[in-house]
ZAMITOR-393326 format. One line per field, with one value per residue (C-alpha): residue number from 1; residue in one letter; x, y, z. Coordinates in Angstrom, 3 decimals, decimal comma. Example, Ala and Ser with C-alpha at 12.3 -4.5 7.8 and 13.67 -1.06 7.14 Angstrom:
i	c(1:2) $
aa	c(a:s) $
c1	c(12,300:13,670) $
c2	c(-4,500:-1,060) $
c3	c(7,800:7,140) $
//
This chain:
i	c(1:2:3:4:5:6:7:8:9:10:11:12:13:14:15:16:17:18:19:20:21:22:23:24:25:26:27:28:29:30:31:32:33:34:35:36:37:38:39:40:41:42:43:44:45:46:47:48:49:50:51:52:53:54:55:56:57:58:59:60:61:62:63:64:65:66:67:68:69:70:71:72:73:74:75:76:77:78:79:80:81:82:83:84:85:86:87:88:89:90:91:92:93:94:95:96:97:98:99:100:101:102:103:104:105:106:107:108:109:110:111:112:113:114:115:116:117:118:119:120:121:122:123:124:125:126:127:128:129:130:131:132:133:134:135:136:137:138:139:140:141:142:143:144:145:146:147:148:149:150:151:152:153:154:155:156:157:158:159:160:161:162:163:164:165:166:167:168:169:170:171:172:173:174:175:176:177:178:179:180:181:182:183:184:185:186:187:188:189:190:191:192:193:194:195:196:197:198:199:200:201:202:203:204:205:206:207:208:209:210:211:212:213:214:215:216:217:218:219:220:221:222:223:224:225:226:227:228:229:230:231:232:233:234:235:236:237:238:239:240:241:242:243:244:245:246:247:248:249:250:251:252:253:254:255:256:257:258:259:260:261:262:263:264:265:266:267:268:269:270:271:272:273:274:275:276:277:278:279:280:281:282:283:284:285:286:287:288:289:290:291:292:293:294:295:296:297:298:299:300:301:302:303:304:305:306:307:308:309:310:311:312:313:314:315:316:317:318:319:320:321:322:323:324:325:326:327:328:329:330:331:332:333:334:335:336:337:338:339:340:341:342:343:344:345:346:347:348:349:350:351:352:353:354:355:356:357:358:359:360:361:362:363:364:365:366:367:368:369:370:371:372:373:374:375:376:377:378:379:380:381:382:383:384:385:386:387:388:389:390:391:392:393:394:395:396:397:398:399:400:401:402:403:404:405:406:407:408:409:410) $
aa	c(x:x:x:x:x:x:x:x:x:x:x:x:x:x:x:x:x:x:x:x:x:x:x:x:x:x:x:x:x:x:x:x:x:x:x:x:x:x:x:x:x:x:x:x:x:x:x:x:x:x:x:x:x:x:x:x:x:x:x:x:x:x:x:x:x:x:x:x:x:x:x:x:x:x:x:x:x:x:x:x:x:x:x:x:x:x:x:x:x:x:x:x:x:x:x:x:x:x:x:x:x:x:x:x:x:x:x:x:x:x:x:x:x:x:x:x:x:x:x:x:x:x:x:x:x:x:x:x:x:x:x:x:x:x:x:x:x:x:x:x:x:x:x:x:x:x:x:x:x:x:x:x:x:x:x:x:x:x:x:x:x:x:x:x:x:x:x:x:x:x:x:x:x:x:x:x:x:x:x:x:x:x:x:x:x:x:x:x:x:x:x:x:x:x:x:x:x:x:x:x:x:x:x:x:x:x:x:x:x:x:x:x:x:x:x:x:x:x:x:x:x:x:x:x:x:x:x:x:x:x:x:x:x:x:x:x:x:x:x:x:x:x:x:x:x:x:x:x:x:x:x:x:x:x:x:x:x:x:x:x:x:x:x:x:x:x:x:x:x:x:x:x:x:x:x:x:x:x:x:x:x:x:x:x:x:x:x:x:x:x:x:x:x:x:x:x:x:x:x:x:x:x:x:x:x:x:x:x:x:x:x:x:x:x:x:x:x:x:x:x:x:x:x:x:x:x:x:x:x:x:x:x:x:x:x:x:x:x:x:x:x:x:x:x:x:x:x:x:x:x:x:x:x:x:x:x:x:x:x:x:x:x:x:x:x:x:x:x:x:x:x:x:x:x:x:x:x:x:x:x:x:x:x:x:x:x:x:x:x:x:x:x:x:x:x:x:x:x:x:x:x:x:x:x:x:x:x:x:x:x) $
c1	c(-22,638:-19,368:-19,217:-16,648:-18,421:-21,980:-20,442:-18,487:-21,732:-23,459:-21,414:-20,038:-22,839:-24,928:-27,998:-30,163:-32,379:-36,003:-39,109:-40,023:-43,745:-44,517:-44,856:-47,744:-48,320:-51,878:-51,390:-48,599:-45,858:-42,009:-39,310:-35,661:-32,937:-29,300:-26,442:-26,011:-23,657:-25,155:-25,787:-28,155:-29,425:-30,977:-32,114:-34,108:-35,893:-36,626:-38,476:-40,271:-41,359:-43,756:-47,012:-50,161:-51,473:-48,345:-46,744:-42,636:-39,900:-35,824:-33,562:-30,025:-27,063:-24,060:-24,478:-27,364:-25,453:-25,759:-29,834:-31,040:-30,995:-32,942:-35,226:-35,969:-36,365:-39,837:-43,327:-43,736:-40,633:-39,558:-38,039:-39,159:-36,083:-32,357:-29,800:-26,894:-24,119:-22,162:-20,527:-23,816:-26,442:-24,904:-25,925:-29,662:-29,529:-28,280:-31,107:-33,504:-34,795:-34,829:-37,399:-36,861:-37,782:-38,596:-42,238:-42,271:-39,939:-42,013:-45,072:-43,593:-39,876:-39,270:-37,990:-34,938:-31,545:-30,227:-26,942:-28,642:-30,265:-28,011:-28,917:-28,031:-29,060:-31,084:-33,068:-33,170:-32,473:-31,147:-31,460:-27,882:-27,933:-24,149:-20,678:-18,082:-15,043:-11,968:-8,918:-6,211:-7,965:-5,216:-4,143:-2,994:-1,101:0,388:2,278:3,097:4,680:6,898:7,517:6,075:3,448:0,373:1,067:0,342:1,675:1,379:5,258:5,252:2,545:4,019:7,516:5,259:3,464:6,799:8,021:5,103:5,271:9,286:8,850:5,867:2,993:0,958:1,357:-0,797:-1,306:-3,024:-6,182:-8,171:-11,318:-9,759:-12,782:-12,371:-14,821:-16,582:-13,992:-10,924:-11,687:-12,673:-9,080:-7,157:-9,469:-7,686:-3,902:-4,324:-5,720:-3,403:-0,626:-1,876:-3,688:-6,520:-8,814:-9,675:-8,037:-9,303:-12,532:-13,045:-14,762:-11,287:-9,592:-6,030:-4,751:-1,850:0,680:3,198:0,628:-1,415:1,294:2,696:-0,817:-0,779:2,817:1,023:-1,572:0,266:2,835:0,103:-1,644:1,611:1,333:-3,025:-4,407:-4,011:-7,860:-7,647:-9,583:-12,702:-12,814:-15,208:-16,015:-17,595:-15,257:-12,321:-13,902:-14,245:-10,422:-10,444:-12,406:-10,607:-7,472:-5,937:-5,238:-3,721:-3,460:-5,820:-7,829:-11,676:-14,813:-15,651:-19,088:-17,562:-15,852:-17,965:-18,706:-15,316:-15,109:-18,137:-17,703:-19,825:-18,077:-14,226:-12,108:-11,205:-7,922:-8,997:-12,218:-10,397:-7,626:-8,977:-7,996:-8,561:-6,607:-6,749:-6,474:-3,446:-1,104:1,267:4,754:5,403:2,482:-0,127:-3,242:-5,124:-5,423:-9,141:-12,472:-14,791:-18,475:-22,516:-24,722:-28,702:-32,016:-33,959:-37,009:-38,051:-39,582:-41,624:-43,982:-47,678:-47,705:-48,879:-45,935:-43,726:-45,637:-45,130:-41,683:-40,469:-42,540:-41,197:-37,506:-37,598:-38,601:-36,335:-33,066:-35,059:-33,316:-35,553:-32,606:-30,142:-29,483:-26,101:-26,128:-26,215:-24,260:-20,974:-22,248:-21,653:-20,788:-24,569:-25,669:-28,861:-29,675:-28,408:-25,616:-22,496:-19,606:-17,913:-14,392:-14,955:-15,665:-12,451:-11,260:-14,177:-13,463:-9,909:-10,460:-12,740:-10,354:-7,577:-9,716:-10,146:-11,247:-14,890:-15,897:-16,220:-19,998:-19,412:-21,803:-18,971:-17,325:-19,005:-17,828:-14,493:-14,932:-16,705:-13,462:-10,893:-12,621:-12,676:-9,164:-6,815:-6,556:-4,751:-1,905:-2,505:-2,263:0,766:-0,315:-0,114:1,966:0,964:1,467:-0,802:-3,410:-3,718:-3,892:-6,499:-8,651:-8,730:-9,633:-12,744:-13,575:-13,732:-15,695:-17,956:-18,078:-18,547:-21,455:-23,160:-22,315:-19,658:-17,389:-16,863) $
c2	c(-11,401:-13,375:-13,821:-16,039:-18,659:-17,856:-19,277:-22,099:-23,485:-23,060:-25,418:-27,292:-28,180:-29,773:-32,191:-34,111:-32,136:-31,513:-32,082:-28,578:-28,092:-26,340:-23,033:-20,746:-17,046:-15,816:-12,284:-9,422:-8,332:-9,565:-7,349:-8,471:-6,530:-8,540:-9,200:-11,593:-14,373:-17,744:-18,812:-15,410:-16,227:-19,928:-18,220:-15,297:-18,321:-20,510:-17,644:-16,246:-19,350:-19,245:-19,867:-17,832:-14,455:-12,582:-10,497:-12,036:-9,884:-9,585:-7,354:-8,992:-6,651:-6,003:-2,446:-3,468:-1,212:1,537:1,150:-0,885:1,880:4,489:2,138:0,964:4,613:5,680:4,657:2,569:0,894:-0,232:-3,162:-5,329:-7,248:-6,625:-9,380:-7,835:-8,497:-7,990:-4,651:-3,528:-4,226:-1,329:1,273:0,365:0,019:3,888:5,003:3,427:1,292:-2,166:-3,878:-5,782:-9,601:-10,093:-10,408:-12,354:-14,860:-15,483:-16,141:-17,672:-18,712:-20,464:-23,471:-20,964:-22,438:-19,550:-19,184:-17,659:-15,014:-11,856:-9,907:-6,038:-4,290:-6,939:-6,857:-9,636:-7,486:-10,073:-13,836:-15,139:-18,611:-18,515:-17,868:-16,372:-14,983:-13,913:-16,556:-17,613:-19,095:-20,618:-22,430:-25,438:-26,610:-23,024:-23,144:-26,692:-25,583:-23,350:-25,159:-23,426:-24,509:-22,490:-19,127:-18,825:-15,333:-12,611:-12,171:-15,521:-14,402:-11,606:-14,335:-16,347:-13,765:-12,708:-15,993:-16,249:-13,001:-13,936:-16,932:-15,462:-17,726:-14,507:-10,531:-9,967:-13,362:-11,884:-10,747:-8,985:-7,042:-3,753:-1,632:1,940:2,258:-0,189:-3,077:-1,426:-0,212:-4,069:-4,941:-2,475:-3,217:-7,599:-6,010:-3,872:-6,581:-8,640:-6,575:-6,110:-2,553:-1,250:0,919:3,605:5,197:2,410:2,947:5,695:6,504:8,084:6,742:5,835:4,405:6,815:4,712:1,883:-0,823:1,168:2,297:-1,131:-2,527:0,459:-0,261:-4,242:-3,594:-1,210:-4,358:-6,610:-3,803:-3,869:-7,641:-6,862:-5,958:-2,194:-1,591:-3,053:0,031:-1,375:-4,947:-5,739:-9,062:-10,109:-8,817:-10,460:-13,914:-13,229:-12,461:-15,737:-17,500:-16,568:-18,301:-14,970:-15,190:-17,650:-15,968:-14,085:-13,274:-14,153:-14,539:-18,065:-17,313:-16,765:-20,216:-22,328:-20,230:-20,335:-23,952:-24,828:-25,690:-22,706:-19,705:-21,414:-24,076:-27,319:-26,133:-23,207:-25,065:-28,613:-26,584:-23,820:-24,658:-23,104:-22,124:-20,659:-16,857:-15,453:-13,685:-10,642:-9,021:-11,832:-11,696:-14,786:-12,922:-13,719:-10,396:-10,883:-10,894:-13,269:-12,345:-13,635:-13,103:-12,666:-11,500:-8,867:-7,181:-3,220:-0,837:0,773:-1,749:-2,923:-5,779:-8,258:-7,220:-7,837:-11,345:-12,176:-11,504:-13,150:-16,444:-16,242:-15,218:-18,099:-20,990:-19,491:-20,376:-24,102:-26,897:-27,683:-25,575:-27,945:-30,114:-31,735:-28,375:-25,908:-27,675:-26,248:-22,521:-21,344:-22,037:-22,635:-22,429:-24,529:-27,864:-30,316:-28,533:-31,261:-29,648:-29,125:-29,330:-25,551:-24,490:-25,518:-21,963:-20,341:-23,107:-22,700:-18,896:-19,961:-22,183:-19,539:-17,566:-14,935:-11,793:-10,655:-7,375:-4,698:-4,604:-0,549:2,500:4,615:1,850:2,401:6,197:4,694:1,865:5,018:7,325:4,264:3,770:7,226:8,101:4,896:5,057:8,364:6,530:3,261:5,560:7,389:10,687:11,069:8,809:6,602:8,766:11,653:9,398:7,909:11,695:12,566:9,272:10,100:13,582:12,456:10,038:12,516:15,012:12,436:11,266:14,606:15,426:11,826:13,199:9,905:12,488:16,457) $
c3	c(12,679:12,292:8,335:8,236:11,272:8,976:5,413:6,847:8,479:5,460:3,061:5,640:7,743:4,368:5,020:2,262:0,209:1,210:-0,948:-2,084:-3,753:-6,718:-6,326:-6,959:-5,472:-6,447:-5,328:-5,684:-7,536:-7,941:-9,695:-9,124:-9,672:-9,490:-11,021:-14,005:-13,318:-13,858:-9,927:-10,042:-13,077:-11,706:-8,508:-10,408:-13,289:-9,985:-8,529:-11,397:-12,332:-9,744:-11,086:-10,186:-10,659:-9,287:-11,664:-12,190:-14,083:-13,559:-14,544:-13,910:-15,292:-14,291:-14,124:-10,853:-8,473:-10,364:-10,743:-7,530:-5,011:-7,567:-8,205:-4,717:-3,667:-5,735:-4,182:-5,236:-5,806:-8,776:-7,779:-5,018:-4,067:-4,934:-4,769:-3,310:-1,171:2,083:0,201:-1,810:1,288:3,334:0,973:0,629:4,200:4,816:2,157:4,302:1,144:2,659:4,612:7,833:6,856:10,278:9,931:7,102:8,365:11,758:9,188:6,065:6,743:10,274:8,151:6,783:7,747:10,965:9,205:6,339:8,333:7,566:10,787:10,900:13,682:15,254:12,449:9,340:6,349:3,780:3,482:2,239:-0,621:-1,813:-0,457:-2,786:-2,599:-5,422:-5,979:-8,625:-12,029:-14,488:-17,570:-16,858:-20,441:-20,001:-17,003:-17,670:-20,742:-19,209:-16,044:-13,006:-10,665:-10,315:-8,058:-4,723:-4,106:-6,661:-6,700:-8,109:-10,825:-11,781:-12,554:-14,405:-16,143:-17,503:-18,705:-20,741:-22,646:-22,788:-24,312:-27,064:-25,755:-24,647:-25,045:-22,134:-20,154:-17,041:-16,310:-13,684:-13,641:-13,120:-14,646:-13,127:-10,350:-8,563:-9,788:-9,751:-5,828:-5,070:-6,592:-4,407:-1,249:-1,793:-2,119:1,047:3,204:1,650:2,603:6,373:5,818:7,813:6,431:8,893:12,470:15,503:16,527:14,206:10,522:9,869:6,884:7,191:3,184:2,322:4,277:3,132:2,646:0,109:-1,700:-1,850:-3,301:-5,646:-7,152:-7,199:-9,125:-11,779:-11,967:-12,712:-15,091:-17,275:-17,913:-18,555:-21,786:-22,549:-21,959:-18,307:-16,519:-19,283:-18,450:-15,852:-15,080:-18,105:-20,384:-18,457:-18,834:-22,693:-22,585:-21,080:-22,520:-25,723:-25,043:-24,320:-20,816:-18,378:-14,825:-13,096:-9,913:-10,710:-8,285:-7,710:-9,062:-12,407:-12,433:-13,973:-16,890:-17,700:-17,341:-19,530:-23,207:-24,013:-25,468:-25,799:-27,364:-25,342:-25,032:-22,910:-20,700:-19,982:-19,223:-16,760:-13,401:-9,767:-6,938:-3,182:-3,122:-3,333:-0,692:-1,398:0,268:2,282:4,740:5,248:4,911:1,553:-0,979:-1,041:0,488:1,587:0,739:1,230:-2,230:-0,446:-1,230:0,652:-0,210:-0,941:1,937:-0,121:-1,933:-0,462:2,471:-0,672:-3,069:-0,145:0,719:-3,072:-3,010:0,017:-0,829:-4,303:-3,600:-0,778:-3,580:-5,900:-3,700:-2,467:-2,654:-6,180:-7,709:-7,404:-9,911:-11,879:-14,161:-11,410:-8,365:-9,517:-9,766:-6,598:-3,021:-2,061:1,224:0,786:2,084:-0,537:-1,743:-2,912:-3,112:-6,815:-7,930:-9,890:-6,333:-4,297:-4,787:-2,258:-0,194:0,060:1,435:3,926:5,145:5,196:7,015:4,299:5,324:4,575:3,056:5,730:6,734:8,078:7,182:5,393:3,557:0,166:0,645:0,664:-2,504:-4,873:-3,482:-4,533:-7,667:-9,016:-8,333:-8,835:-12,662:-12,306:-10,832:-13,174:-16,075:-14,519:-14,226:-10,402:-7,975:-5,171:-2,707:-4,295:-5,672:-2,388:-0,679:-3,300:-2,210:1,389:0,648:-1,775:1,080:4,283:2,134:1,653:5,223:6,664:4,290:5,421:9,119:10,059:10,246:11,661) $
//
């Protein structure tokens, strides 16, 4: 699957909306497990809102990568569906907790658009409804003020991040969702693509970091940590878009998922939403590659539920990414790839790494081994207790222990 050929057909390639019915699911159950930004949010109340005797829940946290694959593994499972991504589907997949939608598609979901099919395998394990991808988010009125135009390299964010705290408009004017583990690894996996790095020997599971390009994204990200609040390795997400949205922050890489929420009047001032702007991704140490990732958000559906949870779920999951979701409120929350979609200003950040030709998140067995090794081990050198050279030793040595006990590596 070419991820990058799949997304740009999805929002590029846009037709008129169909006429979707009501929907209403007699049978089964439905328990979603997912994230909680607001495009996830809309998909998971369109779905439960199927009427009928099916039992509907959702449990949409950001801690969901933590939970989903424990509670996909019981019989049955917990959770009937997870809404993952192109990072987060791999693990499921090695656990053997996923269903192939194959099936259910030839009976209930011919009319899906092709380019939504996430096929692994041969198989149909996922069915993909948004693009989205990390890019530059900043304050307008603030780099106006002191004269630069918005950043297209993080050299030239790091200059204006200084001029701000030099001229006493911010203490800590960038922002980043640096959280120590999952978060902080997704950071540091942008800077080394960013700065030309492959992840692993040719050909092999071998991991190959502790080299000039990961030391150079290393001594990035402490730069951009000294300009960051002092708690950096707690924000996540979330609690980088409340830095934001508290007028504390004017530079920062955010998902384009997150966008919206930070453009909305809910939560800030007007001097902070009418003057939160998007750009394109960001490139670093002179190369042309972007320093991010370009990523699917999809459904799939547990292994080990009953033939009518399943049934339920599919039927429900497909209504609850149908055209009937889109609507003047929720056009702007993500990059959908659904019939109908009109593209929205808030947006033009995912769209600008697909045209750059951004690279997506590698789709490979091992490579959560990797993101949990990164994750555990970069706030050593972040906090300056180790340097780059031994923090990046100690993540290749967490990550081949872990690939030799998974058998990718002797």
């Amino acid at each position: 699957m070419y991820l990058k050929s799949l997304i740009a057909a999805g929002v590029l390639a846009l037709s008129a909306s169909t006429a979707y019915a009501e929907c209403t699911i007699e049978n089964g159950r439905l328990s979603i497990i997912g994230n909680e930004f607001p495009a996830i949010q809309t998909v998971a109340k369109n779905a439960t809102s199927c009427s009928g005797g099916m039992e509907a829940e959702s449990n949409l946290t950001a801690d969901h990568q933590k939970i989903n694959l424990a509670g996909m593994q019981g019989n049955p499972a917990e959770y009937t569906t997870a809404i993952l991504a192109n990072s987060s589907i791999v693990a499921l997949i090695n656990e053997d907790v996923l269903r192939s939608l194959d099936d259910l598609i030839a009976k209930h979901g011919q009319d899906i658009p092709k380019n939504q099919l996430i096929t692994i395998d041969g198989k149909v394990m996922a069915v993909a409804f948004m693009a989205n991808a990390q890019h530059l988010v900043y304050r307008d009125d603030v780099l106006k003020k002191i004269g630069v135009e918005p950043p297209k390299t993080y050299e030239e964010l790091l200059a204006a991040a200084k001029v701000i705290r030099d001229q006493g408009i911010m203490e800590n004017p960038v922002g980043g969702a640096y959280a120590a583990g999952w978060n902080l690894a997704q950071e540091f996996v942008n800077m080394y693509l960013g700065h030309g790095g492959e992840f692993y020997k040719p050909g092999t599971a071998e991991v190959s970091i502790n080299n000039e390009n990961g030391v150079a994204t290393l001594e990035m990200m402490k730069a951009l940590s000294e300009y960051m609040n002092p708690d950096f390795l707690t924000h996540d997400s979330n609690a980088t878009s409340a830095e934001w949205e508290a007028g504390n922050v004017a530079l920062m890489n955010m998902w384009g998922s997150r966008t919206g929420r930070l453009m909305d009047a809910e939560g800030s001032t007007p001097e902070v939403y009418e003057n939160t702007k998007v750009g394109a991704p960001m490139t670093v140490g002179g190369g042309d590659r972007p320093a991010s990732t370009l990523w699917w958000d999809g459904w799939t559906v547990a292994k080990n539920i009953s033939d009518e949870d399943a049934e339920a779920t599919f039927l429900a999951m497909k209504y609850g990414i149908s055209p009937a979701i889109l609507n003047d409120e929720t056009m702007g929350q993500a990059v959908w790839m659904i019939d109908g979609y009109k593209p929205a200003p808030v947006n033009a950040g995912v769209f600008s790494a697909i045209d750059m030709q951004t690279t997506p998140y590698p789709m490979l067995p091992y490579q959560g081994l990797l993101h949990t090794a990164l994750g555990d081990n970069i706030g050593d050198f972040l906090q300056g207790k180790e340097s780059a050279e031994q923090t990046l030793a100690d993540i290749e040595a967490a990550y081949t222990a872990a690939a030799k006990e998974k058998g990718y590596l002797k």
